[in-house]
mmCIF file of the N, C-alpha and C atoms, coordinates in Angstrom:
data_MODEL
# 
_entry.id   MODEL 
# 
loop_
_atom_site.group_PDB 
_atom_site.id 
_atom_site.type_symbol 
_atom_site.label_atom_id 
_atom_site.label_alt_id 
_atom_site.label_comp_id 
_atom_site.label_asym_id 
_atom_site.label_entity_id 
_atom_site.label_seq_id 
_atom_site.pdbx_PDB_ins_code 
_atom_site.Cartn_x 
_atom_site.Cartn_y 
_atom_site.Cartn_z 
_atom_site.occupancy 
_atom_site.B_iso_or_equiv 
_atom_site.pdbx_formal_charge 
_atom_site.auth_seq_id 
_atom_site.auth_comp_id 
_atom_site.auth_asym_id 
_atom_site.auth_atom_id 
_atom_site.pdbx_PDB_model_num 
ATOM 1   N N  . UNK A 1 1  ? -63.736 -21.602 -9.927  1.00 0.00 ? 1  UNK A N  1 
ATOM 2   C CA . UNK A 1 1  ? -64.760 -22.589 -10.239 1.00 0.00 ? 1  UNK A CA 1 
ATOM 3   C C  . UNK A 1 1  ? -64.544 -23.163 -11.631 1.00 0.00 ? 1  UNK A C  1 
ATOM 4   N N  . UNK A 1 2  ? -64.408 -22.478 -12.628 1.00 0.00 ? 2  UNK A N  1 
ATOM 5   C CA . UNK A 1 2  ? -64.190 -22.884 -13.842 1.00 0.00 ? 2  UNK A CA 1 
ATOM 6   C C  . UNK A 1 2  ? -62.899 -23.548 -14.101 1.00 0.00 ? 2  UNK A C  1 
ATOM 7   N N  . UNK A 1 3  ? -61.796 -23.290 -13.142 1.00 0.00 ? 3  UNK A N  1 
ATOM 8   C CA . UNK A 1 3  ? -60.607 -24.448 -13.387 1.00 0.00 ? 3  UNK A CA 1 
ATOM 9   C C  . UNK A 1 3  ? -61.093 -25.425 -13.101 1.00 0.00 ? 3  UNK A C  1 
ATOM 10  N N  . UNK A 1 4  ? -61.946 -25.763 -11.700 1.00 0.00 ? 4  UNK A N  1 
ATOM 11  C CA . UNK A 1 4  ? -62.111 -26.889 -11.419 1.00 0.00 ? 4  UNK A CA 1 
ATOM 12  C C  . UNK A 1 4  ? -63.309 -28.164 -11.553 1.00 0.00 ? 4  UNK A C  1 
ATOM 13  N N  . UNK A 1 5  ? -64.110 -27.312 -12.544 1.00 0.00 ? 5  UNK A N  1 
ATOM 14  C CA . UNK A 1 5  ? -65.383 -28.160 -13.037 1.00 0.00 ? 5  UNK A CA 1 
ATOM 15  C C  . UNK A 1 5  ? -65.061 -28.246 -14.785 1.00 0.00 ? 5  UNK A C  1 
ATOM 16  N N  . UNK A 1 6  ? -63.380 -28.021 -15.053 1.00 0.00 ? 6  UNK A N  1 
ATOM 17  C CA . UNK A 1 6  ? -63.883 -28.242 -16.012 1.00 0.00 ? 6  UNK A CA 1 
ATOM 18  C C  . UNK A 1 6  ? -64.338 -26.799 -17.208 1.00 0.00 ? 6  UNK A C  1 
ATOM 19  N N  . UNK A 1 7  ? -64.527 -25.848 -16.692 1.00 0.00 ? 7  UNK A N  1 
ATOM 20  C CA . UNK A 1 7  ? -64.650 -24.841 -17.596 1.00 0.00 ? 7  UNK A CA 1 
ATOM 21  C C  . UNK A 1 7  ? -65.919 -24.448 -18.832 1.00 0.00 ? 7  UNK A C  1 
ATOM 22  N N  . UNK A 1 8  ? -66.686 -25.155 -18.051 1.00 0.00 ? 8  UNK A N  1 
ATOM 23  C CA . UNK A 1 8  ? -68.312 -25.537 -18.703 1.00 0.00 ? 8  UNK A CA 1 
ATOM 24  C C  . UNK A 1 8  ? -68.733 -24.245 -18.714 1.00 0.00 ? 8  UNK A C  1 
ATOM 25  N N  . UNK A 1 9  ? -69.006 -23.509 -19.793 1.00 0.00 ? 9  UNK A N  1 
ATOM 26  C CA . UNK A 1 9  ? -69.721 -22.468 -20.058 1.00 0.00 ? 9  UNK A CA 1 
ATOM 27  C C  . UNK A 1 9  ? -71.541 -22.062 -19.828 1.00 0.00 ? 9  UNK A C  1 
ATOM 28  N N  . UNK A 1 10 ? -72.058 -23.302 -20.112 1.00 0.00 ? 10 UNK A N  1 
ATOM 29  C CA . UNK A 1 10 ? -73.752 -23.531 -19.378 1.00 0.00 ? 10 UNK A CA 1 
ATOM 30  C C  . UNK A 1 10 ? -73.223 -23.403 -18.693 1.00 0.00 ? 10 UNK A C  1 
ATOM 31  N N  . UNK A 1 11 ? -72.689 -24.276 -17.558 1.00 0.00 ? 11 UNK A N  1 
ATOM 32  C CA . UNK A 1 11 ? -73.003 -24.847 -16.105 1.00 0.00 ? 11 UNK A CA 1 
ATOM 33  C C  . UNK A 1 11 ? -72.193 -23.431 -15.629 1.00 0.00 ? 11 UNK A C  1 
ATOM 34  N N  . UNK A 1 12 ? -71.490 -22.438 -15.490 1.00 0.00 ? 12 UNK A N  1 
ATOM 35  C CA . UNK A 1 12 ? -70.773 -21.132 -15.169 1.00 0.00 ? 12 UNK A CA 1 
ATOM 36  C C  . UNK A 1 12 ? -72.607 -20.313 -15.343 1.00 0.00 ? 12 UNK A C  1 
ATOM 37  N N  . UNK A 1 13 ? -73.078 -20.116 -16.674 1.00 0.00 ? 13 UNK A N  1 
ATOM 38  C CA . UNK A 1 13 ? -73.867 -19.158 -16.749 1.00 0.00 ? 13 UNK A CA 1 
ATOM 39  C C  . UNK A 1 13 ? -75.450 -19.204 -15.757 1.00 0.00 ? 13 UNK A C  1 
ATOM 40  N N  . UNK A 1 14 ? -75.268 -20.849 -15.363 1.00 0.00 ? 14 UNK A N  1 
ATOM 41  C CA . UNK A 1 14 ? -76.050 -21.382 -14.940 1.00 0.00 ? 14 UNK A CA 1 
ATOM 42  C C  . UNK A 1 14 ? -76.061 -21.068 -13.281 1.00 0.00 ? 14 UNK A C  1 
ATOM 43  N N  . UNK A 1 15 ? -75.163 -21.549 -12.598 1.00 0.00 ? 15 UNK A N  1 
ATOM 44  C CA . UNK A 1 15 ? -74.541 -21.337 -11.339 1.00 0.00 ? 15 UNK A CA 1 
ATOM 45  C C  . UNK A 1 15 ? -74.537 -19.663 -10.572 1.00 0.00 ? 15 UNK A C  1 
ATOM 46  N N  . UNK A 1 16 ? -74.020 -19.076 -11.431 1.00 0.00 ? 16 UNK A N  1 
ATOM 47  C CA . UNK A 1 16 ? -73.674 -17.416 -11.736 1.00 0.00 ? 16 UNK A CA 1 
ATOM 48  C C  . UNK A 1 16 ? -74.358 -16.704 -11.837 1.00 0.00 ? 16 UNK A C  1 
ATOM 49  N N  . UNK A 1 17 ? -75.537 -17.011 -12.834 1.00 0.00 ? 17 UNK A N  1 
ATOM 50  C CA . UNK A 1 17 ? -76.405 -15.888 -13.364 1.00 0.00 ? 17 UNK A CA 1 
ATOM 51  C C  . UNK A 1 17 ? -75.799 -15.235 -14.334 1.00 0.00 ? 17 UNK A C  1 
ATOM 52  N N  . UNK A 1 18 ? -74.868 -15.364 -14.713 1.00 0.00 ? 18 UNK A N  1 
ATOM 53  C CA . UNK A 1 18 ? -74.029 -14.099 -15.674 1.00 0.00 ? 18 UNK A CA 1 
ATOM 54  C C  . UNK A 1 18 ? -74.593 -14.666 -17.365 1.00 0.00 ? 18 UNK A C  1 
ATOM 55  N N  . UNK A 1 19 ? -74.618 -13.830 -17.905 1.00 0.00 ? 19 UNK A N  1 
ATOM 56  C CA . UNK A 1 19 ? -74.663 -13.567 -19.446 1.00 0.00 ? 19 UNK A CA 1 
ATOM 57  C C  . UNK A 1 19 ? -73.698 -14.740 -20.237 1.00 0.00 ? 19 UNK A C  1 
ATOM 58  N N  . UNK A 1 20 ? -74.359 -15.331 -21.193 1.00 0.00 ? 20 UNK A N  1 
ATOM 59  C CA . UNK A 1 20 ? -73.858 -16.558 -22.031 1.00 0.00 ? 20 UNK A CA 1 
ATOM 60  C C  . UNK A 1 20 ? -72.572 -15.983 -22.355 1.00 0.00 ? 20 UNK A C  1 
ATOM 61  N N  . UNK A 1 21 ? -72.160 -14.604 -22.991 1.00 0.00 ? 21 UNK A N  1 
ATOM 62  C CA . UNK A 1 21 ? -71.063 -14.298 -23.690 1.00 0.00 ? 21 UNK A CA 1 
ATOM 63  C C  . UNK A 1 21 ? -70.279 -14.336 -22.882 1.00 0.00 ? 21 UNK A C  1 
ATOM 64  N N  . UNK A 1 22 ? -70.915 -14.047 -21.494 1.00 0.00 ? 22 UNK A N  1 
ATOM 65  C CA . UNK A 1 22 ? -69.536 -13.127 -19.845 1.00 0.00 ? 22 UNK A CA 1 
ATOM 66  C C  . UNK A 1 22 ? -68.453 -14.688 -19.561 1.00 0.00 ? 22 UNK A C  1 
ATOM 67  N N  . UNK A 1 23 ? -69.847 -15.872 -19.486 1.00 0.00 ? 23 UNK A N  1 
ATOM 68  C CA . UNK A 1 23 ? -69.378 -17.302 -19.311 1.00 0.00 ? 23 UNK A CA 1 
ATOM 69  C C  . UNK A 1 23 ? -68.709 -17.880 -20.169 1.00 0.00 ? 23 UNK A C  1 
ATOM 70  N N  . UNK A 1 24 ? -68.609 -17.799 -21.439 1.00 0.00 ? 24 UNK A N  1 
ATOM 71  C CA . UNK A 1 24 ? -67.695 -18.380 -22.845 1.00 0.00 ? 24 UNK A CA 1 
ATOM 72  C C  . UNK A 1 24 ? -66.403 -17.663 -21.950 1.00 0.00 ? 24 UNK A C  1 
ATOM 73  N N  . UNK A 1 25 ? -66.545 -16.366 -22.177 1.00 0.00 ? 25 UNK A N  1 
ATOM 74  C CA . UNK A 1 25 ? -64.979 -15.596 -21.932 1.00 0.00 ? 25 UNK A CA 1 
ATOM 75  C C  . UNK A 1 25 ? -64.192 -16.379 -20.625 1.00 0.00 ? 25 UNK A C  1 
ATOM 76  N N  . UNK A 1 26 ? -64.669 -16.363 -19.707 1.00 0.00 ? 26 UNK A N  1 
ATOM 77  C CA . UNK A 1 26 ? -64.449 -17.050 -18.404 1.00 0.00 ? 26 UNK A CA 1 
ATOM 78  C C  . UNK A 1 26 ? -63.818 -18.445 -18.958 1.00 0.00 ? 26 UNK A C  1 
ATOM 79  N N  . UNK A 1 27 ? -64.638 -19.248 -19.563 1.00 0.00 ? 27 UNK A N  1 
ATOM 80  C CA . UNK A 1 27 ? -64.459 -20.467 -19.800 1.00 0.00 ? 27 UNK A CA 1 
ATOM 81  C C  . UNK A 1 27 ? -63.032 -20.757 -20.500 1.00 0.00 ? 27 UNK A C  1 
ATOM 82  N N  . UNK A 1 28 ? -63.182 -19.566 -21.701 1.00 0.00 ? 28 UNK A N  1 
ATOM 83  C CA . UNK A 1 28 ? -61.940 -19.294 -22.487 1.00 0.00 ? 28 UNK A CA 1 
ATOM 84  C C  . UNK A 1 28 ? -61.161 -19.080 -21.647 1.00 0.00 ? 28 UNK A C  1 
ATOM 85  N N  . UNK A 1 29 ? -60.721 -18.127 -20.973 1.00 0.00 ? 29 UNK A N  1 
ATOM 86  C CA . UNK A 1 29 ? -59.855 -17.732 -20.170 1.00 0.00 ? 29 UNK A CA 1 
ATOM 87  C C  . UNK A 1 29 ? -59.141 -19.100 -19.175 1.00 0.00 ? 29 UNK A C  1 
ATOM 88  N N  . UNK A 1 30 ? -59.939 -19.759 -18.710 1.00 0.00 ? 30 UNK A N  1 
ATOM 89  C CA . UNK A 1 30 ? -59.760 -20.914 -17.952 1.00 0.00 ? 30 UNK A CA 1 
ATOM 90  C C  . UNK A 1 30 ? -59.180 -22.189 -18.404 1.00 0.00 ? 30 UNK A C  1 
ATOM 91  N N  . UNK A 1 31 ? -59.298 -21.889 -19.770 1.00 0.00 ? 31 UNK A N  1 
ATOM 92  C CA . UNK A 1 31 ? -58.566 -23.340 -20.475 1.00 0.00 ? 31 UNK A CA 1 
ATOM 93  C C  . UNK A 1 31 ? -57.204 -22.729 -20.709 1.00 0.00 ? 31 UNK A C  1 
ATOM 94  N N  . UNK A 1 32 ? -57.558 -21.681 -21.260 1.00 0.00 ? 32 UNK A N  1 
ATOM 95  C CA . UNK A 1 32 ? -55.780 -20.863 -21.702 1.00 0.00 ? 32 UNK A CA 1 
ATOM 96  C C  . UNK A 1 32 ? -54.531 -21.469 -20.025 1.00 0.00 ? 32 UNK A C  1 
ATOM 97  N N  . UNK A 1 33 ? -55.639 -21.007 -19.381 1.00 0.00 ? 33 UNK A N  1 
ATOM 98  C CA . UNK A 1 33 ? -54.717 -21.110 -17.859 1.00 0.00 ? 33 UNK A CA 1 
ATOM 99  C C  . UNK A 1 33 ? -54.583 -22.520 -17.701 1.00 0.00 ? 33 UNK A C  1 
ATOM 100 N N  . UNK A 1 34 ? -55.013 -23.420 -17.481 1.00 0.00 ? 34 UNK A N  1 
ATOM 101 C CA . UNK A 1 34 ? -55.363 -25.104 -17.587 1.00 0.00 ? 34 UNK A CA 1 
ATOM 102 C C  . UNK A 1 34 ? -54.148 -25.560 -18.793 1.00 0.00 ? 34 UNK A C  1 
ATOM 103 N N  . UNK A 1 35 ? -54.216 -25.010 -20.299 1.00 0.00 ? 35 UNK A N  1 
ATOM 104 C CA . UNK A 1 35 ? -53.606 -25.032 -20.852 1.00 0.00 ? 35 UNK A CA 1 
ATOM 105 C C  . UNK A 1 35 ? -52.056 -24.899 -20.799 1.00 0.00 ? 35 UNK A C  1 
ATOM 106 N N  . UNK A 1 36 ? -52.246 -23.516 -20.586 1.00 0.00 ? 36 UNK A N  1 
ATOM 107 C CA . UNK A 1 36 ? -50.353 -23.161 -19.791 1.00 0.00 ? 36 UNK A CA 1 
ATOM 108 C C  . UNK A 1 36 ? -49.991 -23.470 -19.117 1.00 0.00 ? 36 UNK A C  1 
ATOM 109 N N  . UNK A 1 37 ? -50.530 -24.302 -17.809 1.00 0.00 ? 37 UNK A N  1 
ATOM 110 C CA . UNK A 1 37 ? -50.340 -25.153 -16.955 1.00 0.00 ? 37 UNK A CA 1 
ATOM 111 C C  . UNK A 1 37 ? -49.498 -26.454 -17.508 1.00 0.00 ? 37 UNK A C  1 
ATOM 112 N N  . UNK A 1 38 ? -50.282 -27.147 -18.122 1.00 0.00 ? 38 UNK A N  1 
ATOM 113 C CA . UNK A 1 38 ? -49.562 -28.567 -18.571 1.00 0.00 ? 38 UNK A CA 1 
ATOM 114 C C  . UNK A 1 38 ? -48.619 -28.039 -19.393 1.00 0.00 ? 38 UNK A C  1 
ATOM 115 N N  . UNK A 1 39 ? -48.180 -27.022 -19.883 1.00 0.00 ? 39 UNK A N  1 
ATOM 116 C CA . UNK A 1 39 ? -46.796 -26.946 -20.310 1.00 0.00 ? 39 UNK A CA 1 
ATOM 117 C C  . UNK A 1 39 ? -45.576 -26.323 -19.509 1.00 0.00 ? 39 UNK A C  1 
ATOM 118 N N  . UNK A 1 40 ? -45.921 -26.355 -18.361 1.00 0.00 ? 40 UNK A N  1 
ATOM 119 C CA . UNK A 1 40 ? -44.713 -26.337 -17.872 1.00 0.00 ? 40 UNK A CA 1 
ATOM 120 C C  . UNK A 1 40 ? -44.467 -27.506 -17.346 1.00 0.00 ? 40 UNK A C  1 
ATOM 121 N N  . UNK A 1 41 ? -43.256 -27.257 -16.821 1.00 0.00 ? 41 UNK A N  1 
ATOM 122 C CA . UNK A 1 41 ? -42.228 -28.554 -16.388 1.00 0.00 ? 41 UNK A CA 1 
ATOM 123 C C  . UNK A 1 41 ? -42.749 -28.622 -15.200 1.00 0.00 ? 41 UNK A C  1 
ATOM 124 N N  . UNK A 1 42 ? -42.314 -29.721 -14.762 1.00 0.00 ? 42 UNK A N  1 
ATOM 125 C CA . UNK A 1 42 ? -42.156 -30.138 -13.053 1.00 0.00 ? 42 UNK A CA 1 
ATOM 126 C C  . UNK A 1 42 ? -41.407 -29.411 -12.336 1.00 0.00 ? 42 UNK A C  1 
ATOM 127 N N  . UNK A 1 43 ? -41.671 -28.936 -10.958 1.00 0.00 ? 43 UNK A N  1 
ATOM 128 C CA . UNK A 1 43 ? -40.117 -28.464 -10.131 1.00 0.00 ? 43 UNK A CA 1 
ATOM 129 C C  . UNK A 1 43 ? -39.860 -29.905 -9.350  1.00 0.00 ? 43 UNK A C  1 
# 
């Protein structure tokens, strides 16, 4: 969910129920991945 909305930390804690801090981490986690994504190459 968080790759694909975007990685919105409200809208995760919101959706979820989970704890503001549980949703940052998630969010974090999700850009890192999003992130490392656009640096790789094409096959």
């Amino acid at each position: 969910m968080a790759l694909t909305h975007g990685a919105a930390p409200l809208h995760l804690a919101l959706v979820f129920g989970i704890d503001e801090k549980t949703a940052i981490r998630y969010a974090d986690s999700a850009r890192a991945l999003l992130d490392q994504a656009a640096e790789q190459p094409l096959r």
